[in-house]
N, CA, C and O of each residue as an XYZ file, in Angstrom:
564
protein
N      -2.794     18.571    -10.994
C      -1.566     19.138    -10.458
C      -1.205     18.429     -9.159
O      -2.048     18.444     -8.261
N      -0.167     17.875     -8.984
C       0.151     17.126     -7.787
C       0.492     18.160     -6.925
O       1.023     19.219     -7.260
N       0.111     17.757     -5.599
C       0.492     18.031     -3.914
C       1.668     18.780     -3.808
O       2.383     18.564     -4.786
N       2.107     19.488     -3.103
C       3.193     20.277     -2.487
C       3.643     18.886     -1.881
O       3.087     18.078     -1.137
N       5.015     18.942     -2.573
C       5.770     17.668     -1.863
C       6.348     18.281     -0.320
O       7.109     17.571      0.338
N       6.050     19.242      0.042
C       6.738     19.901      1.498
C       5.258     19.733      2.382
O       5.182     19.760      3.610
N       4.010     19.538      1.345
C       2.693     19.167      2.120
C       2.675     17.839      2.629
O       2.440     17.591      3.812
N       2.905     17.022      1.805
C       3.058     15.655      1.725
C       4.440     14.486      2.540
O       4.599     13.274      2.683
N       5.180     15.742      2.890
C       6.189     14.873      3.217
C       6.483     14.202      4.501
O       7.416     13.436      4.743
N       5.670     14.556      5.179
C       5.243     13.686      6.548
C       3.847     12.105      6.345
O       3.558     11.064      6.934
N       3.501     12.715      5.408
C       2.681     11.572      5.375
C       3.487     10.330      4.467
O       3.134      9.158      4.599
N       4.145     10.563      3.919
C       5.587      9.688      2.995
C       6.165      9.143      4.023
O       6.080      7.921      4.143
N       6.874      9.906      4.985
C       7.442      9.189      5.836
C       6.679      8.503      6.991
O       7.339      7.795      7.751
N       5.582      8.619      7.160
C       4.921      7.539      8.379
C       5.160      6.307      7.681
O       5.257      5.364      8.466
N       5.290      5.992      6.465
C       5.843      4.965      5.900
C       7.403      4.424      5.658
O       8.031      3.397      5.919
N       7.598      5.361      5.183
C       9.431      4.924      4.542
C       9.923      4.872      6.386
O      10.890      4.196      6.738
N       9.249      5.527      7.196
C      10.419      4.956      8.694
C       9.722      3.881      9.275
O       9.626      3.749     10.495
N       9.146      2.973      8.313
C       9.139      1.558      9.103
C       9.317      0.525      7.778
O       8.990     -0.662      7.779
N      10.031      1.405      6.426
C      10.334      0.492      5.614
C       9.879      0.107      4.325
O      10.300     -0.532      3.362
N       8.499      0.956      4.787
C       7.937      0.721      3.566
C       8.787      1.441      2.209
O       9.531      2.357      2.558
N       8.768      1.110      0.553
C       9.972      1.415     -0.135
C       8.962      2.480     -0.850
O       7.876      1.932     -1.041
N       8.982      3.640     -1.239
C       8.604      4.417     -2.333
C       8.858      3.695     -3.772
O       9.866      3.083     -4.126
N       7.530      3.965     -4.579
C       8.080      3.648     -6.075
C       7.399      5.081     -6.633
O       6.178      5.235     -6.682
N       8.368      6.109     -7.047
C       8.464      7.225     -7.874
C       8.168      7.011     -8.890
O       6.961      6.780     -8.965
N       8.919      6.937    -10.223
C       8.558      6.443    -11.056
C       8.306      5.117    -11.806
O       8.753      4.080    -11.316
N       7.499      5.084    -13.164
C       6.535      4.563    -13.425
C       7.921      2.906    -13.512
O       7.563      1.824    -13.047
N       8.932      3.025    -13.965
C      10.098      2.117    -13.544
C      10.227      1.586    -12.087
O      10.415      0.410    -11.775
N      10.094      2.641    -11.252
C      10.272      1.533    -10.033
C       8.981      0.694     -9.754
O       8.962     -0.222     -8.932
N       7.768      1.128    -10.597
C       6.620      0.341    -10.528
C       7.017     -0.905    -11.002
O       7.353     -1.772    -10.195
N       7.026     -1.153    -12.427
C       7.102     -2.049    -13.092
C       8.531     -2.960    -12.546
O       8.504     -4.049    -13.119
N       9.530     -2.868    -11.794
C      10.845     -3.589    -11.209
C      10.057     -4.035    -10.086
O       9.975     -5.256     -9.951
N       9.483     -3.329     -9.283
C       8.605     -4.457     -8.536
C       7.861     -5.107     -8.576
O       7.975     -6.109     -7.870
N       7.005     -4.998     -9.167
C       5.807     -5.702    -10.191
C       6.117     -7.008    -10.728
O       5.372     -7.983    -10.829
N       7.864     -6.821    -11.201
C       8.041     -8.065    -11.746
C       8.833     -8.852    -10.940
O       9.593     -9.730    -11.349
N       8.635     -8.505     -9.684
C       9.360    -10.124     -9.090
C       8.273    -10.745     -8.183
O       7.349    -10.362     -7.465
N       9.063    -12.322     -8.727
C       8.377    -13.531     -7.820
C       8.217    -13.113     -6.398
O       8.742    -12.148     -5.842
N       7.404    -14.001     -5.904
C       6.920    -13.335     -4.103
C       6.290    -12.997     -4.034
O       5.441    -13.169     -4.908
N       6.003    -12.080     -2.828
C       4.981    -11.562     -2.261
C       5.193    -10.049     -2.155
O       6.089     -9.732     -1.373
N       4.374     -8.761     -2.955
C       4.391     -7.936     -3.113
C       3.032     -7.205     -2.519
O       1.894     -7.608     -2.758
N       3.305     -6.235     -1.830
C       1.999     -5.170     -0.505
C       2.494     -4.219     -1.350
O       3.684     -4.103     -1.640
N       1.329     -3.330     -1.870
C       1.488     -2.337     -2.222
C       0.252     -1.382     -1.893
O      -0.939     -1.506     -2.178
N       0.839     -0.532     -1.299
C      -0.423      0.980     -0.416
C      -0.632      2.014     -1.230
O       0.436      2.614     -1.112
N      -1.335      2.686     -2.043
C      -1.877      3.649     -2.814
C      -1.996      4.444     -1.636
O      -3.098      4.390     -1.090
N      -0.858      5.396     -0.949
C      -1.391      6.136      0.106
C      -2.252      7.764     -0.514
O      -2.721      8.075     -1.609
N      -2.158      8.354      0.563
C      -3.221     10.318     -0.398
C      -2.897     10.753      0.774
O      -2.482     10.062      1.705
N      -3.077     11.932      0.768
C      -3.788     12.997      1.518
C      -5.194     12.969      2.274
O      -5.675     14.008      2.727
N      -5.641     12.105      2.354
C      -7.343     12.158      2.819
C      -7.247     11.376      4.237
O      -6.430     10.592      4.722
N      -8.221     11.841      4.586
C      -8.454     11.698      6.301
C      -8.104     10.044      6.759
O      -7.428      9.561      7.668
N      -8.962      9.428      5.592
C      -8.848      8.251      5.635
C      -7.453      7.518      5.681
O      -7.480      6.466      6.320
N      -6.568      7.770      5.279
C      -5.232      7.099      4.743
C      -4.609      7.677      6.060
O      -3.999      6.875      6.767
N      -4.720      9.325      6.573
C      -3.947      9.862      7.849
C      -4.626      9.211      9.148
O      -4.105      9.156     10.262
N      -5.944      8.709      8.769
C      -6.688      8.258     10.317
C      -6.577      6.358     10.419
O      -6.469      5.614     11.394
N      -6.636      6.169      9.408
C      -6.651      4.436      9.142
C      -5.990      3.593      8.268
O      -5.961      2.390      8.530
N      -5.345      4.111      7.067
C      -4.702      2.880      6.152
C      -3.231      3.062      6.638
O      -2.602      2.064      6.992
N      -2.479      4.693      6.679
C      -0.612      4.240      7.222
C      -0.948      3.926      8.486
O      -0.612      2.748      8.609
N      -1.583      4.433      9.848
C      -1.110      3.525     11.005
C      -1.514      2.051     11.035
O      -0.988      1.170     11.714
N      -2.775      1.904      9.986
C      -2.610      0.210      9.952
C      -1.355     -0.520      9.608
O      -0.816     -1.458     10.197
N      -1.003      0.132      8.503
C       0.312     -0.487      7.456
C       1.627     -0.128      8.673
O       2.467     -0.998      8.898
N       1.668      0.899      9.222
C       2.676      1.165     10.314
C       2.517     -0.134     12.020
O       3.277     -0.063     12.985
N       1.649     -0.887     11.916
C       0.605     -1.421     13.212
C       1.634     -2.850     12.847
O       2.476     -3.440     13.523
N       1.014     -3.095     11.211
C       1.951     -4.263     10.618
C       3.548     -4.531     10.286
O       4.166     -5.573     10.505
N       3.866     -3.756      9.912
C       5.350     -3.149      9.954
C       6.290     -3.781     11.075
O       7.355     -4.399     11.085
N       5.135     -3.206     12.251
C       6.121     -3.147     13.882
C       5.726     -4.086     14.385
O       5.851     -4.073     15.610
N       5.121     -5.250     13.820
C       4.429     -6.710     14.424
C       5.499     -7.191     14.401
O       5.997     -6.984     13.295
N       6.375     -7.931     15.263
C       7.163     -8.531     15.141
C       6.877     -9.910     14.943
O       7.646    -10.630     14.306
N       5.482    -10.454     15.609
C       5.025    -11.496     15.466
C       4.361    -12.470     14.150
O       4.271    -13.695     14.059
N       3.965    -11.422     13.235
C       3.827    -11.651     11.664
C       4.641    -11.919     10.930
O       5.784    -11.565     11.216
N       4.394    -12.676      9.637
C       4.982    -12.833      8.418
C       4.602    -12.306      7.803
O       3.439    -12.350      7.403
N       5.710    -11.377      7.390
C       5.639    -10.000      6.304
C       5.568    -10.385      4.678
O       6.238    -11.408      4.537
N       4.953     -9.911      3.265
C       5.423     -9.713      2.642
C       6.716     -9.690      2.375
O       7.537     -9.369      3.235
N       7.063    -10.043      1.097
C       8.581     -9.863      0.294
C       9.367     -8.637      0.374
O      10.543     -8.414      0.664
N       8.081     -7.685     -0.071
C       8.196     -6.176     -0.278
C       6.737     -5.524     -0.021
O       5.684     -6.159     -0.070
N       6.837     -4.397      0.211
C       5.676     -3.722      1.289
C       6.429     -2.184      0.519
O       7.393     -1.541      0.936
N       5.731     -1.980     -0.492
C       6.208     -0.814     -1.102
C       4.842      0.377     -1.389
O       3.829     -0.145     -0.922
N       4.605      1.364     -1.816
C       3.872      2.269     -1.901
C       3.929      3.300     -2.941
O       5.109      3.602     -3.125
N       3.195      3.913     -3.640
C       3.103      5.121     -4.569
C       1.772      5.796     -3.720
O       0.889      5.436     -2.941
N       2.247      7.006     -4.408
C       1.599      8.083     -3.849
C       0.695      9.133     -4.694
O       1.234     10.072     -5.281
N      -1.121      8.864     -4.732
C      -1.663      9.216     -5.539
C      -2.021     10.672     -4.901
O      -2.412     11.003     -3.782
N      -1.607     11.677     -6.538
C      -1.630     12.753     -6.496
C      -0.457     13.956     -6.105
O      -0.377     15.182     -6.028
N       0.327     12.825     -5.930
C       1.811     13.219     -6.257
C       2.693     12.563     -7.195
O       3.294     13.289     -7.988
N       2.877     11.296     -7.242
C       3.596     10.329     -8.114
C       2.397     10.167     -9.055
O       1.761      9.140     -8.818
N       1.928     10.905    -10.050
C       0.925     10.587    -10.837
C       1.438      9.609    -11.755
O       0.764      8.590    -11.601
N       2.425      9.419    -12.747
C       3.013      8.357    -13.233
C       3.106      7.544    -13.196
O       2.792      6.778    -14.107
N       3.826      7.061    -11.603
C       4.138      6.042    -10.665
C       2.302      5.576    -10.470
O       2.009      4.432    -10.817
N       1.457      6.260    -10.063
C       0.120      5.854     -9.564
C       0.027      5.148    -10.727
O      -0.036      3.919    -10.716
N       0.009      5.912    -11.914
C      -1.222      5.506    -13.281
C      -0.407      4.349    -13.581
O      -1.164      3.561    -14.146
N       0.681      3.873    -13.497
C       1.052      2.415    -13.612
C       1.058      1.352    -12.763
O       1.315      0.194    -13.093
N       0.688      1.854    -11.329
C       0.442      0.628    -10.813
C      -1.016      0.515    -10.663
O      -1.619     -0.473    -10.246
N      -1.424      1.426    -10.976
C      -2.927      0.899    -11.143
C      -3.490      0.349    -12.881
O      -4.669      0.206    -13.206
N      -2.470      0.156    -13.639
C      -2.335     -0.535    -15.209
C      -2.009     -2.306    -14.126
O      -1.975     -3.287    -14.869
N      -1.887     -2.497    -13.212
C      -1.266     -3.785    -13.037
C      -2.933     -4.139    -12.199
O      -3.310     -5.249    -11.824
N      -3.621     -2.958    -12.092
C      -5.353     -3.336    -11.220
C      -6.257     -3.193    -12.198
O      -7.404     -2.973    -11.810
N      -6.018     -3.273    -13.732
C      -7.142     -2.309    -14.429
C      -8.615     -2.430    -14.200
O      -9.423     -1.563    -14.534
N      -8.975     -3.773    -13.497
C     -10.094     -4.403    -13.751
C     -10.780     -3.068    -12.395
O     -11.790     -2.397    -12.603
N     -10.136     -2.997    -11.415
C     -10.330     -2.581    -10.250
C     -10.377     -0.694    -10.437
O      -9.393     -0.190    -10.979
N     -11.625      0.322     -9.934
C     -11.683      1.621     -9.826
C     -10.619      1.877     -9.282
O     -10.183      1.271     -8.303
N     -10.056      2.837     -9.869
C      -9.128      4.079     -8.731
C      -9.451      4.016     -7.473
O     -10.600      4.420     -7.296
N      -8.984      3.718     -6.634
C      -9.573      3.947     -4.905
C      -7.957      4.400     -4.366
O      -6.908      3.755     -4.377
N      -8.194      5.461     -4.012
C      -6.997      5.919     -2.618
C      -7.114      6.348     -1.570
O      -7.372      7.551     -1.625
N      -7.033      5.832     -0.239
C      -5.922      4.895     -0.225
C      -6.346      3.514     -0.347
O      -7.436      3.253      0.163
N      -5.774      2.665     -0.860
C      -6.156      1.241     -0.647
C      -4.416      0.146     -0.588
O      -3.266      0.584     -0.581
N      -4.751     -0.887     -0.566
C      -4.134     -2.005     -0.106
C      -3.996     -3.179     -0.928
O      -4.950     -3.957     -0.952
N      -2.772     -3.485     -1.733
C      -3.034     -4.658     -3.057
C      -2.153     -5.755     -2.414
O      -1.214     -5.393     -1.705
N      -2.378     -6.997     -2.601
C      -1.056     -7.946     -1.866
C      -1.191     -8.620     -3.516
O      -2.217     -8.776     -4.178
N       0.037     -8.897     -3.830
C       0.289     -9.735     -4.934
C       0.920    -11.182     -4.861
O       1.768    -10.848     -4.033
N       1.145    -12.310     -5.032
C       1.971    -13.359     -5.034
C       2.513    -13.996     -6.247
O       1.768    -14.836     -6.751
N       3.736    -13.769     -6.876
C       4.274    -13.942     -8.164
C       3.412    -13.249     -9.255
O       2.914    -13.774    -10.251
N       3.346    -12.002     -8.864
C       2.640    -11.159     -9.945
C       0.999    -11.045    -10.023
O       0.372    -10.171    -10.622
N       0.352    -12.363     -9.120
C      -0.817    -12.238     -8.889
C      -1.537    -11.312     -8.072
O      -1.233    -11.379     -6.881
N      -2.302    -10.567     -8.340
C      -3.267     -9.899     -7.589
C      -4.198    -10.887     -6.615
O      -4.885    -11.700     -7.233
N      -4.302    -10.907     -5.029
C      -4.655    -12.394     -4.647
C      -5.814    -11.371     -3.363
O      -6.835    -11.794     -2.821
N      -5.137     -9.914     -3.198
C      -6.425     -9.486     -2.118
C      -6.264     -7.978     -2.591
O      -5.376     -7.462     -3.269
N      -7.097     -7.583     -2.172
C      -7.418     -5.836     -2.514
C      -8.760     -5.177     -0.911
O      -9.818     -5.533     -0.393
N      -7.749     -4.107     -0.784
C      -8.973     -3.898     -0.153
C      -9.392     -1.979     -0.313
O      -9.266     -0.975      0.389
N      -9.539     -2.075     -0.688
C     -10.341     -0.366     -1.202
C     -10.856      0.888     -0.560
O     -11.409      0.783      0.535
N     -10.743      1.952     -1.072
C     -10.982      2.991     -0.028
C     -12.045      2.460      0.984
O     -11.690      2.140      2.118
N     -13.508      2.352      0.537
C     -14.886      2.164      1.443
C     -14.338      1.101      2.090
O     -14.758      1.166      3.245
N     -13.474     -0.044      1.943
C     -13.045     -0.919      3.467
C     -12.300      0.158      4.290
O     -12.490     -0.020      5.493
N     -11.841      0.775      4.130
C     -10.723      1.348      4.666
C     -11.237      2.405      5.443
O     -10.803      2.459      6.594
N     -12.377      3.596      4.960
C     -12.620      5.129      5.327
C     -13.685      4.651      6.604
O     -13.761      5.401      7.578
N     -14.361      3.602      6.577
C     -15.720      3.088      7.235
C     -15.192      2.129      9.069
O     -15.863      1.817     10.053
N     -13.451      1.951      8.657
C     -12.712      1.170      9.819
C     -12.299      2.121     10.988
O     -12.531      3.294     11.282
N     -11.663      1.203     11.463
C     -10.522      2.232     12.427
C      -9.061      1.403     11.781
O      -9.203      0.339     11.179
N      -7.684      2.017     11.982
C      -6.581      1.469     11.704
C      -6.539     -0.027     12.631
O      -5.768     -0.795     12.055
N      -7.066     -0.593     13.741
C      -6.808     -1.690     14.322
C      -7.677     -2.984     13.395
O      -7.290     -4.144     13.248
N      -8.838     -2.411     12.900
C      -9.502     -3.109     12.186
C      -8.568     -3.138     10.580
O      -8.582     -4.130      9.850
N      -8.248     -2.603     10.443
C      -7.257     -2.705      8.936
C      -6.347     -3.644      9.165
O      -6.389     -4.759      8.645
N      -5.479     -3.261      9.947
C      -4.750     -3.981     10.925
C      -4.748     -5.502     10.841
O      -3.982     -6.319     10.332
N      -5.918     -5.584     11.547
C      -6.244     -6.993     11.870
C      -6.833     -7.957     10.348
O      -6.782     -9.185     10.278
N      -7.160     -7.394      9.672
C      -7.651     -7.663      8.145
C      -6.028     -7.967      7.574
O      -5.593     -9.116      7.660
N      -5.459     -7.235      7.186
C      -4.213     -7.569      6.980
C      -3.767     -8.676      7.567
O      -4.086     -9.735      7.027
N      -3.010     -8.721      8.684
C      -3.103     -9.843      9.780
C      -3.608    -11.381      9.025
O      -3.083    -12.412      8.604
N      -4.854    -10.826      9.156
C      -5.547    -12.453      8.724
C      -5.123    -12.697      7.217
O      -5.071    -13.850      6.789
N      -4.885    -11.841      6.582
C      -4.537    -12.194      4.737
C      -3.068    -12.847      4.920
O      -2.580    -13.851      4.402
N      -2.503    -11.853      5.908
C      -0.689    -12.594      5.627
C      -1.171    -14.206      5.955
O      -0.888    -15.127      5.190
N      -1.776    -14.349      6.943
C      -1.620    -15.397      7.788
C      -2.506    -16.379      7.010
O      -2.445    -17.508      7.498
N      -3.436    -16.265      5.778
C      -3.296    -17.213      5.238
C      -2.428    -16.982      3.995
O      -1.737    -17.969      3.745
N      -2.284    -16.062      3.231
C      -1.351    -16.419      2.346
C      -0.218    -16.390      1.798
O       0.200    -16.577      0.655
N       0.413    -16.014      3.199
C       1.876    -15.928      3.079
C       2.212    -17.054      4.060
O       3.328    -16.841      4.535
N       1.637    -18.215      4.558
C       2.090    -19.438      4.953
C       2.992    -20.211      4.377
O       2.839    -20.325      3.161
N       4.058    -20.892      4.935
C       5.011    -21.450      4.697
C       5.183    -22.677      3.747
O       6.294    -23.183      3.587
């Protein structure tokens, strides 16, 4: 049974107000999925972990002005968007369920992942900075 979306709806927006895009359903998965570029996608939750370390990382990156961003920096939301989840994790099959975690894609490729246990064991500056170093090698010019 998914989340009280009136529970959830602050933790949605520590994202969508720096841009990040919601994908609801299992369609807005697959429309992003299929374009060329560079695609960030955040499996955010409810758990301590995602409220203490994966959105203010993803919020840390967002407001870098000094980085090169992703194409798109979009998100589903496990245990609310169950649909939306169970298809973008059809695009990880090889990879466990982990929420929250962190996928960067490049023309459809899966190229970094980083998973709850990177994530619950950090602080958000250390996520942060992990990110950081992935754009910066593989979103080079």
């Amino acid at each position: 049974m998914p989340y009280s979306p009136l529970l959830i709806k602050p933790f949605r927006e520590e994202l969508t107000d720096v841009g990040v895009k919601e994908l609801l359903t299992p369609e807005d998965v697959d429309k992003a999925m299929d374009q060329n570029g560079t695609t960030l996608v955040v499996i955010n939750s409810v758990c301590g972990c995602a409220a203490g370390m994966a959105r203010p990382a993803i919020r840390r990156i967002m407001e870098d002005t000094g980085i090169k961003k992703p194409d798109r920096v979009v998100s589903v939301f496990a245990g609310q968007d169950l649909e939306a989840t169970a298809r973008f994790r059809s695009y990880i099959a090889d990879i466990p369920p982990s929420s929250p975690s962190i996928a960067l894609f490049k023309d459809k490729e899966l190229i970094y992942f980083i998973p709850k246990f990177r994530i619950e064991s950090r602080d958000a500056n250390a996520v942060a900075s992990d990110l950081k170093g992935v754009f910066e090698e593989y979103l080079a010019v």
